[in-house]
Biopython code that builds the backbone (N, CA, C, O; Angstrom):
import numpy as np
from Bio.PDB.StructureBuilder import StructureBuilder

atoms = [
    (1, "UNK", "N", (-16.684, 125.032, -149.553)),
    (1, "UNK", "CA", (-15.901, 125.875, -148.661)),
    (1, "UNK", "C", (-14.438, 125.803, -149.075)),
    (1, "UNK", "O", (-14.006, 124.677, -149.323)),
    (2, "UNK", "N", (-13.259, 127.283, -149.233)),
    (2, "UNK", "CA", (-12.567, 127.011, -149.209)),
    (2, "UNK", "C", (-11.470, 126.295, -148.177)),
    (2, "UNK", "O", (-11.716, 125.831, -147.063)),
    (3, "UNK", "N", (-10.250, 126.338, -148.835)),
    (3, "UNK", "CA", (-9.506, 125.216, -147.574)),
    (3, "UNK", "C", (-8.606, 126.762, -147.031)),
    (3, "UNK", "O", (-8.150, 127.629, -147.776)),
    (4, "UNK", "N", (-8.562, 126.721, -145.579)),
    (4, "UNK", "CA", (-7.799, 128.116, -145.063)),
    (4, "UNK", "C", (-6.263, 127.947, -145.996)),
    (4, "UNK", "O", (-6.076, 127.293, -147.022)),
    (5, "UNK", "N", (-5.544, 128.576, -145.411)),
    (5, "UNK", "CA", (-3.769, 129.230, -145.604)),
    (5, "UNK", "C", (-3.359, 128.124, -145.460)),
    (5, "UNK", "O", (-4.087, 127.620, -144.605)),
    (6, "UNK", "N", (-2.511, 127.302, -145.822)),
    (6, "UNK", "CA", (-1.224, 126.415, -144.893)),
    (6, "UNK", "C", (-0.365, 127.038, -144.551)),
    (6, "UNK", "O", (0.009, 127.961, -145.274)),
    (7, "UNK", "N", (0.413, 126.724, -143.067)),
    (7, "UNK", "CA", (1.414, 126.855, -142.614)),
    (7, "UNK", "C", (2.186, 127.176, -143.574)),
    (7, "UNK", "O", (2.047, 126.746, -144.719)),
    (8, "UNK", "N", (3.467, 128.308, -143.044)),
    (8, "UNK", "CA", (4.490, 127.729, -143.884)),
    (8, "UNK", "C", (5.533, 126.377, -143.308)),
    (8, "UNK", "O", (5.946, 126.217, -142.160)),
    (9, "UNK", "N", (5.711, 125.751, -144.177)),
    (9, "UNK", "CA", (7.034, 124.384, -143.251)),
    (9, "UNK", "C", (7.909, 125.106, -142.652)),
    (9, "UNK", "O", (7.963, 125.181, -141.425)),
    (10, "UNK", "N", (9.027, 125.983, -143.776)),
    (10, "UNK", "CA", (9.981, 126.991, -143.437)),
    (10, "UNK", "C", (9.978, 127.414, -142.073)),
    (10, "UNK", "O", (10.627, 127.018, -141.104)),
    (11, "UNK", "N", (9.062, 128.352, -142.210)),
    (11, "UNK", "CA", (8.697, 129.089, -140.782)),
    (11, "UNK", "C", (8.351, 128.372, -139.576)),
    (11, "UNK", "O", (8.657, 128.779, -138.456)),
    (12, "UNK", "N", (7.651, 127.200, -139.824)),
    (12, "UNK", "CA", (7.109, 126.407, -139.066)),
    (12, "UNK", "C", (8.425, 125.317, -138.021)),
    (12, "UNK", "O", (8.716, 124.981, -136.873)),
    (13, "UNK", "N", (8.827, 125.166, -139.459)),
    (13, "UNK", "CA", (10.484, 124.609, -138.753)),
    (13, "UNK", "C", (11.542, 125.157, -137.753)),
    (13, "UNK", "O", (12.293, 124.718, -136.882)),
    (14, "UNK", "N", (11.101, 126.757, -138.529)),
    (14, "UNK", "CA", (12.537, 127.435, -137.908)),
    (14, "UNK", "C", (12.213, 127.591, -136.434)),
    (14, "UNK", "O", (13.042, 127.509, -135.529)),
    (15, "UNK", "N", (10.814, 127.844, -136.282)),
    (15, "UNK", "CA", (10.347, 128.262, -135.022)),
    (15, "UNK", "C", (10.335, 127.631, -134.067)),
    (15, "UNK", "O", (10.396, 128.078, -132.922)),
    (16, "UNK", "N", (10.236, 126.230, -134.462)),
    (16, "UNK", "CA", (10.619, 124.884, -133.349)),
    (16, "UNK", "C", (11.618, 124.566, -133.265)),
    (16, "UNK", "O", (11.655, 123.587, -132.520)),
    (17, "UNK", "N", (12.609, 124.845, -133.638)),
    (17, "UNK", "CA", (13.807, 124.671, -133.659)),
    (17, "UNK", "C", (14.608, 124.334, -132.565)),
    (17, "UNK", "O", (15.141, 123.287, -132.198)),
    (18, "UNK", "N", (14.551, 125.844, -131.996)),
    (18, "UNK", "CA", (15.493, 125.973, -130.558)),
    (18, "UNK", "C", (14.509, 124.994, -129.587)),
    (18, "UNK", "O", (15.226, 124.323, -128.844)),
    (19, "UNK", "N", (13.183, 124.747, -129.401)),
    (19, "UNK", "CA", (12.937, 123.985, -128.952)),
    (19, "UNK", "C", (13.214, 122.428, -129.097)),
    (19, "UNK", "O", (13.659, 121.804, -128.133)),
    (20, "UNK", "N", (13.002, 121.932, -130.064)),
    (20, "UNK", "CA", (13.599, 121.254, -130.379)),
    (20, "UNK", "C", (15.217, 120.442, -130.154)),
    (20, "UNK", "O", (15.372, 119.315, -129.682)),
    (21, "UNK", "N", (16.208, 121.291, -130.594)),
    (21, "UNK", "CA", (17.052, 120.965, -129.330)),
    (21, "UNK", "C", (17.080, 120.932, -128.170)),
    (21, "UNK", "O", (17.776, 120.260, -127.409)),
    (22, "UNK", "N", (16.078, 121.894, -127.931)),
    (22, "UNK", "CA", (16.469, 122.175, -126.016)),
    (22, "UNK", "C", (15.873, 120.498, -125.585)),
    (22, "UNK", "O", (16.237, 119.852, -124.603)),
    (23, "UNK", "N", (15.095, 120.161, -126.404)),
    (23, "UNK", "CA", (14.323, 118.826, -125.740)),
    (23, "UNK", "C", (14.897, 117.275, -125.844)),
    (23, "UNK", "O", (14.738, 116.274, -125.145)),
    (24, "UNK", "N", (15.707, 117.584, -127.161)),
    (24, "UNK", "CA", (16.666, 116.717, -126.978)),
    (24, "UNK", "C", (17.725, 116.891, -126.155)),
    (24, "UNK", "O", (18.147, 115.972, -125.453)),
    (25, "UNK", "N", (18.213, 118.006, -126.167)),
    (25, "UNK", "CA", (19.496, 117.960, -124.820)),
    (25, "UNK", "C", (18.608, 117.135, -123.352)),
    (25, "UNK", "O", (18.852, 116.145, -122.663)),
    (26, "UNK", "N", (17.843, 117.855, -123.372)),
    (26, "UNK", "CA", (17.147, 117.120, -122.252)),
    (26, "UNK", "C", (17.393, 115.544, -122.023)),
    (26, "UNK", "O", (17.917, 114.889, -121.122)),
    (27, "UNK", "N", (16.806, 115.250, -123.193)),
    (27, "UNK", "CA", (16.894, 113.508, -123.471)),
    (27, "UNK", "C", (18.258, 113.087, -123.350)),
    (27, "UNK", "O", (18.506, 112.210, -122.522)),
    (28, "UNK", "N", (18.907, 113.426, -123.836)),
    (28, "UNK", "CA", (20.503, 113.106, -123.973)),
    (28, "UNK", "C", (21.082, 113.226, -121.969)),
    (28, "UNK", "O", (21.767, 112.412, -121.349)),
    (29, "UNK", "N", (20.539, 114.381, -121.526)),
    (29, "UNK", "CA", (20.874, 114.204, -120.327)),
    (29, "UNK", "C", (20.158, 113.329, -119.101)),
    (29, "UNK", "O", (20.651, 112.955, -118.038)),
    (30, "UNK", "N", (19.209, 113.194, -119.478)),
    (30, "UNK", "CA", (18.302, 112.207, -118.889)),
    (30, "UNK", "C", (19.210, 111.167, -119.033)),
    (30, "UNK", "O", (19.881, 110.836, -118.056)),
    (31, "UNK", "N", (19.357, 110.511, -120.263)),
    (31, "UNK", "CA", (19.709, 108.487, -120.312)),
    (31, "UNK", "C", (20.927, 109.129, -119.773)),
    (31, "UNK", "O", (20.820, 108.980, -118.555)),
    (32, "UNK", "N", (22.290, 109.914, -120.074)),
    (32, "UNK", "CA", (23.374, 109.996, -119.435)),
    (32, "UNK", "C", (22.994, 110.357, -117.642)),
    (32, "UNK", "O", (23.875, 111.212, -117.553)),
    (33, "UNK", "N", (22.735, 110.350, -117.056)),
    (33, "UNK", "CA", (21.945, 110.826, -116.009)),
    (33, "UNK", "C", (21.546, 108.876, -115.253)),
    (33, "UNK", "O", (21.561, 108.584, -114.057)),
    (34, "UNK", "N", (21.381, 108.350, -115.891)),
    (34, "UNK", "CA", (20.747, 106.937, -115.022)),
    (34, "UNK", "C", (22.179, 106.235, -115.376)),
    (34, "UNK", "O", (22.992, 106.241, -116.301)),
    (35, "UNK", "N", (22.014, 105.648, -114.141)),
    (35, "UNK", "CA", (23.272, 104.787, -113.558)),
    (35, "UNK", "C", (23.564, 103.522, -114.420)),
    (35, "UNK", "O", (22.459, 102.994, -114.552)),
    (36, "UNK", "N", (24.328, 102.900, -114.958)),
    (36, "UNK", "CA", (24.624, 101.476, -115.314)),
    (36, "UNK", "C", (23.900, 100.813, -114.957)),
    (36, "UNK", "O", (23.867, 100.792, -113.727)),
    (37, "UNK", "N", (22.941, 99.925, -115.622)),
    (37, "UNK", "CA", (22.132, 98.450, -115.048)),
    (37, "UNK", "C", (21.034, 99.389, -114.386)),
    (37, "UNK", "O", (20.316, 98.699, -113.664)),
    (38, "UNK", "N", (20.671, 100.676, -114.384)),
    (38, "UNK", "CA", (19.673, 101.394, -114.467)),
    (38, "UNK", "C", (18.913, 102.482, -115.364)),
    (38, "UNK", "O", (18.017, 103.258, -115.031)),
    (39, "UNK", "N", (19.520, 102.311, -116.562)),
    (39, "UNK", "CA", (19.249, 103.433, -117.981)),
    (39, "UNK", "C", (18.121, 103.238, -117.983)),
    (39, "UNK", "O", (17.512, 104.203, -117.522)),
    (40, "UNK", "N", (17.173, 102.016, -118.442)),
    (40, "UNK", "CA", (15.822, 102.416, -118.607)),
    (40, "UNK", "C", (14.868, 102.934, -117.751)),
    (40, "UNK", "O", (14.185, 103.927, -118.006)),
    (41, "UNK", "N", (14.792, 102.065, -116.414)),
    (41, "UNK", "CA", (14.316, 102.149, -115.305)),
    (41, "UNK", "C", (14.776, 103.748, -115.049)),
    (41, "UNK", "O", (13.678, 104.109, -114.624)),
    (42, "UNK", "N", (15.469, 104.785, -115.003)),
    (42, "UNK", "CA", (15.728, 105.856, -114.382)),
    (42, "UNK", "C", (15.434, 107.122, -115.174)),
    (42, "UNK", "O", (15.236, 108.250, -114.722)),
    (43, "UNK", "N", (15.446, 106.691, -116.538)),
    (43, "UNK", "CA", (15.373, 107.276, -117.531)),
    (43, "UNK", "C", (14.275, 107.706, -118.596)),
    (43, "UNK", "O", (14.028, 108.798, -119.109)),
    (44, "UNK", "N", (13.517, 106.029, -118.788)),
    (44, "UNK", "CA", (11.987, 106.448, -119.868)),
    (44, "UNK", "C", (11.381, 107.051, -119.318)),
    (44, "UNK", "O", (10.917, 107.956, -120.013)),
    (45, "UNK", "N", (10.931, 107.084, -117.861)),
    (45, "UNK", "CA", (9.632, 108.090, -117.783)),
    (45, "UNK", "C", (9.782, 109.444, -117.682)),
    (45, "UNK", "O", (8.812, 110.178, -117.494)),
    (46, "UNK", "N", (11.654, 110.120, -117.860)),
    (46, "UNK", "CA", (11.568, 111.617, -117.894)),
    (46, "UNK", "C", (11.551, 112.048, -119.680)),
    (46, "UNK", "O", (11.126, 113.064, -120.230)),
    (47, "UNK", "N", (12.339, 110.540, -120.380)),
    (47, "UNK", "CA", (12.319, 111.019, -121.567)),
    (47, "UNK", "C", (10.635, 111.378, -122.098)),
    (47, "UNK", "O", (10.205, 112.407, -122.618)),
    (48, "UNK", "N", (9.807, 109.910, -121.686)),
    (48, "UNK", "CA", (8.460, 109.937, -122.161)),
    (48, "UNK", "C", (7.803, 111.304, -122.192)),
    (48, "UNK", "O", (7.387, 111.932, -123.165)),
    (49, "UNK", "N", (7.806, 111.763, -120.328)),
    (49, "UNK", "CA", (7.198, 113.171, -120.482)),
    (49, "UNK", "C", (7.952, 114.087, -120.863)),
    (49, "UNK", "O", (7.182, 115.047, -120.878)),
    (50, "UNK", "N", (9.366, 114.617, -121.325)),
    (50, "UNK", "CA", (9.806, 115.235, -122.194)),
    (50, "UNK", "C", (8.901, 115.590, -124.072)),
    (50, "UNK", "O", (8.385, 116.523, -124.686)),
    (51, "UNK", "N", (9.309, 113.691, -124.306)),
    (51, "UNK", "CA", (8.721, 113.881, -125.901)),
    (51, "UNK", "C", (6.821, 114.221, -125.269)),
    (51, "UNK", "O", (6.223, 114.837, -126.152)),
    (52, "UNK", "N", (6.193, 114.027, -124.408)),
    (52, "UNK", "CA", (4.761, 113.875, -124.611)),
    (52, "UNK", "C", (5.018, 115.711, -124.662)),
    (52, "UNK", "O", (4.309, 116.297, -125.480)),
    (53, "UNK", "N", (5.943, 116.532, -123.864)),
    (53, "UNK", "CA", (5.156, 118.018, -123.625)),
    (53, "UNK", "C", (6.118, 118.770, -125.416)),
    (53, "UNK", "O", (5.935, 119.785, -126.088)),
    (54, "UNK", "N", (6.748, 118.002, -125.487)),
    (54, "UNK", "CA", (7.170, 118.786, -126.978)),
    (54, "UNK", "C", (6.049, 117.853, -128.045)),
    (54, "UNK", "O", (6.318, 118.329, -129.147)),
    (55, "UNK", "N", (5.335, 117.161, -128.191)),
    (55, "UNK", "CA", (4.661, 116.659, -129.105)),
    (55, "UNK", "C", (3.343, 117.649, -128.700)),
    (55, "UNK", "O", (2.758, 118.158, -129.656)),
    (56, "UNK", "N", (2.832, 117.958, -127.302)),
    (56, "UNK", "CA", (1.768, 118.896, -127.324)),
    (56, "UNK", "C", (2.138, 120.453, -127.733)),
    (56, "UNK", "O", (1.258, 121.237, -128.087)),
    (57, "UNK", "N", (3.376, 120.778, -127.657)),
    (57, "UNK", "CA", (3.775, 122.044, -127.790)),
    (57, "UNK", "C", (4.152, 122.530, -129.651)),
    (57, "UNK", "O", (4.005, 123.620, -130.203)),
    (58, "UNK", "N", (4.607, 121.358, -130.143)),
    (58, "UNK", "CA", (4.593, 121.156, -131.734)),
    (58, "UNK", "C", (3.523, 121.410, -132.338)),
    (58, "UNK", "O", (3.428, 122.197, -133.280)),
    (59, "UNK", "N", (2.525, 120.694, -131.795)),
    (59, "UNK", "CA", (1.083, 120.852, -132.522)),
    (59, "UNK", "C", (0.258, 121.761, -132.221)),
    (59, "UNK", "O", (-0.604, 122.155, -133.006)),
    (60, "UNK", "N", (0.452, 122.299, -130.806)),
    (60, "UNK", "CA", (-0.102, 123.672, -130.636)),
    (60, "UNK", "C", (0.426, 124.598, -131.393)),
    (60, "UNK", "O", (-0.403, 125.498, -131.531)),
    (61, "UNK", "N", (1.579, 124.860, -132.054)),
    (61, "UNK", "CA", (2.248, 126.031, -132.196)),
    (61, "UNK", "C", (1.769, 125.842, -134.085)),
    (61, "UNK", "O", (1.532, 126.822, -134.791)),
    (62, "UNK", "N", (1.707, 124.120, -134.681)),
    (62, "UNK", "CA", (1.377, 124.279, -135.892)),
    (62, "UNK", "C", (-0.274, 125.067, -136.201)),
    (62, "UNK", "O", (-0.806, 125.935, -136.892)),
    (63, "UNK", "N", (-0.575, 124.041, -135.131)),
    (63, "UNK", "CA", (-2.307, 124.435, -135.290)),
    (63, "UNK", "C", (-2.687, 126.660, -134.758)),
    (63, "UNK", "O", (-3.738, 127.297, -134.821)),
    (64, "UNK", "N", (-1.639, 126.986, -134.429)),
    (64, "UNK", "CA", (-1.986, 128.797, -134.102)),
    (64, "UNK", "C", (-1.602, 129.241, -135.384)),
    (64, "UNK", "O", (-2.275, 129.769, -136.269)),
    (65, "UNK", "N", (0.039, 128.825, -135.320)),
    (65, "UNK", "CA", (0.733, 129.518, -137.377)),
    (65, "UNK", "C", (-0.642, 129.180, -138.235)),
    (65, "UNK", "O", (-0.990, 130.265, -138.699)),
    (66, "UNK", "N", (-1.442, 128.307, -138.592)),
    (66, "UNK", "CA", (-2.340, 127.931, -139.355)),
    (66, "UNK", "C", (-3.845, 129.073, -139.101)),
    (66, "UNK", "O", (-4.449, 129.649, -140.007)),
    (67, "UNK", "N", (-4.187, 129.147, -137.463)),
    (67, "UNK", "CA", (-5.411, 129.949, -137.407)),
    (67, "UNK", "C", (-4.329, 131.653, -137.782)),
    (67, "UNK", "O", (-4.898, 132.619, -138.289)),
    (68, "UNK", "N", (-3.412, 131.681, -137.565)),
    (68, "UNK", "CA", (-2.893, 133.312, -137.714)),
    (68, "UNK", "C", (-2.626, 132.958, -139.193)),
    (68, "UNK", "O", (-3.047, 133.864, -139.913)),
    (69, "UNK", "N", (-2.108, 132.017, -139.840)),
    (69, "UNK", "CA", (-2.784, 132.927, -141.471)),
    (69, "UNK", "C", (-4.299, 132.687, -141.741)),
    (69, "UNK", "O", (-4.496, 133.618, -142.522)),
    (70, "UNK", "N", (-4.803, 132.423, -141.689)),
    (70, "UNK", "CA", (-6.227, 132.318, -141.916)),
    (70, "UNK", "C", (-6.808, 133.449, -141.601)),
    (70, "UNK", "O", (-7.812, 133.835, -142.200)),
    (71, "UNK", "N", (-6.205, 134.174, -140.541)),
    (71, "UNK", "CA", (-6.898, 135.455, -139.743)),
    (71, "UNK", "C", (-6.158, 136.426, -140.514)),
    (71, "UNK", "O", (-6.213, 137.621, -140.223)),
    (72, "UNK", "N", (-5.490, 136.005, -141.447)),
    (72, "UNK", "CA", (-4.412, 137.308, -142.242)),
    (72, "UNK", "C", (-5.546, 137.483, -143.574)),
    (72, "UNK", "O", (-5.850, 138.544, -144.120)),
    (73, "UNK", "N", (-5.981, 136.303, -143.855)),
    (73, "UNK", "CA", (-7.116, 136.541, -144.911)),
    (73, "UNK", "C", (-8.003, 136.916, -145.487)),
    (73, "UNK", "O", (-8.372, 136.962, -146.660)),
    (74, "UNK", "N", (-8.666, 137.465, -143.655)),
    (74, "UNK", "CA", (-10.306, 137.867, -143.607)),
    (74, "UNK", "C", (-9.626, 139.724, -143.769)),
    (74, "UNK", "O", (-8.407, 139.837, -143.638)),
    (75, "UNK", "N", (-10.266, 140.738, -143.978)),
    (75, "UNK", "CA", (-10.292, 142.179, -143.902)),
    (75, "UNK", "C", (-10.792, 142.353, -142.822)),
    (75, "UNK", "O", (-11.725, 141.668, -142.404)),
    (76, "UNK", "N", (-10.273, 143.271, -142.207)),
    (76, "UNK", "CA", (-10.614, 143.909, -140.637)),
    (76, "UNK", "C", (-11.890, 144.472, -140.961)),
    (76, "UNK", "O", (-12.181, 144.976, -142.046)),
    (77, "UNK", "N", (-13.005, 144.305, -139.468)),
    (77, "UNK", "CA", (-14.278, 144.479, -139.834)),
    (77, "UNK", "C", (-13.978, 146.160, -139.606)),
    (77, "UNK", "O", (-13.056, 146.853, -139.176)),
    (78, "UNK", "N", (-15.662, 146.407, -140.298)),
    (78, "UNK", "CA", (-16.294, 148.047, -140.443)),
    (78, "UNK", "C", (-15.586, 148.841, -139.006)),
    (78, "UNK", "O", (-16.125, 148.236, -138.079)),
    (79, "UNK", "N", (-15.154, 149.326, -138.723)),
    (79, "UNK", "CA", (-14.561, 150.370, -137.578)),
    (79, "UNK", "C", (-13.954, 149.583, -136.622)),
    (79, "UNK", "O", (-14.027, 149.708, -135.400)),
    (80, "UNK", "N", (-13.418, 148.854, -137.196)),
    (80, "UNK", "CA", (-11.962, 147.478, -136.270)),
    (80, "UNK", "C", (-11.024, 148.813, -136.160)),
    (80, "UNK", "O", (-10.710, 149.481, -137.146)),
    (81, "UNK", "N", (-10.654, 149.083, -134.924)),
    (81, "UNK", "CA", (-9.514, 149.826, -134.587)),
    (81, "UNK", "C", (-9.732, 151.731, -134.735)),
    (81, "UNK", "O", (-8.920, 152.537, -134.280)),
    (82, "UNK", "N", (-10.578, 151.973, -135.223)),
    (82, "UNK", "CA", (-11.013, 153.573, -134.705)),
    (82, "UNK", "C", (-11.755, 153.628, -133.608)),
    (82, "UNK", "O", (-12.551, 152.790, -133.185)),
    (83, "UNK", "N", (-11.336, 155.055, -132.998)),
    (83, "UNK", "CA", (-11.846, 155.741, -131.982)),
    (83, "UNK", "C", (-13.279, 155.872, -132.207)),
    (83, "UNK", "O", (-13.864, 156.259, -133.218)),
    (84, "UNK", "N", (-13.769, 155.457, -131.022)),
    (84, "UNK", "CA", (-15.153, 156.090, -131.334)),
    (84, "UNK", "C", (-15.427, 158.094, -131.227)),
    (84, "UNK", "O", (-14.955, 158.723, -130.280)),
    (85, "UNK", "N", (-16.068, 158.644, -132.123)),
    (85, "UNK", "CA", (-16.586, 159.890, -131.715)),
    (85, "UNK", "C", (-17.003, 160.358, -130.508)),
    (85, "UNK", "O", (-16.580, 161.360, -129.933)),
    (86, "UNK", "N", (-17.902, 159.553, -130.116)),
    (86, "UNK", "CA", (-18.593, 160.170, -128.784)),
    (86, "UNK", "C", (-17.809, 160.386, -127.549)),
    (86, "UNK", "O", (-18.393, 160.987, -126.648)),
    (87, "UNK", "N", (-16.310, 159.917, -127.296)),
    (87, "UNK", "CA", (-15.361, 160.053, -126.744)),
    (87, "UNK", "C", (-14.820, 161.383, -125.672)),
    (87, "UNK", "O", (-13.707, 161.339, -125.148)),
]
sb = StructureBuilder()
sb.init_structure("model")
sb.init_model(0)
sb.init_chain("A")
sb.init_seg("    ")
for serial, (resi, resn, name, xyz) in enumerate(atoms, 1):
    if name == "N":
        sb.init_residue(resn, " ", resi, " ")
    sb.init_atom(name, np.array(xyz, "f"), 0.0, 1.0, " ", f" {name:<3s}", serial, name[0])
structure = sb.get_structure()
């Protein structure tokens, strides 16, 4: 069997990008956000679920770029996208 398309990185990068910051600003405002002699305690469990929903959102978005070239590969089947006659 062949092996599908790879991603491109390029594309793959650029597209996470703005997310990417947005999730670190997050983080950055989170620890600035907890009080002195309370940074961790106030802070890891918004950073944690921050990085956990951008680590599910990274890999969703690699694993679709990957099935959408793969789906660029195959030829559209026998009457994919005409009208039918009997209409």
């Amino acid at each position: 069997m062949d092996r599908p398309p790879s991603l491109s990185k390029e594309a793959f990068i650029e597209k996470m990008r703005n997310e990417v910051e947005r999730v670190l600003g997050q983080v950055a405002e989170a620890v600035n956000q907890a009080p002195a002699g309370r940074l961790i305690t106030d802070s890891e469990e918004k950073v944690r679920d921050l990085m956990a929903q951008l680590r599910r959102t990274v890999y969703e978005t690699a694993v679709q770029m990957r099935v959408d070239e793969a789906e660029k590969s195959f030829p559209p089947s026998p009457g994919c996208g005409e009208r039918s006659k009997e209409a």
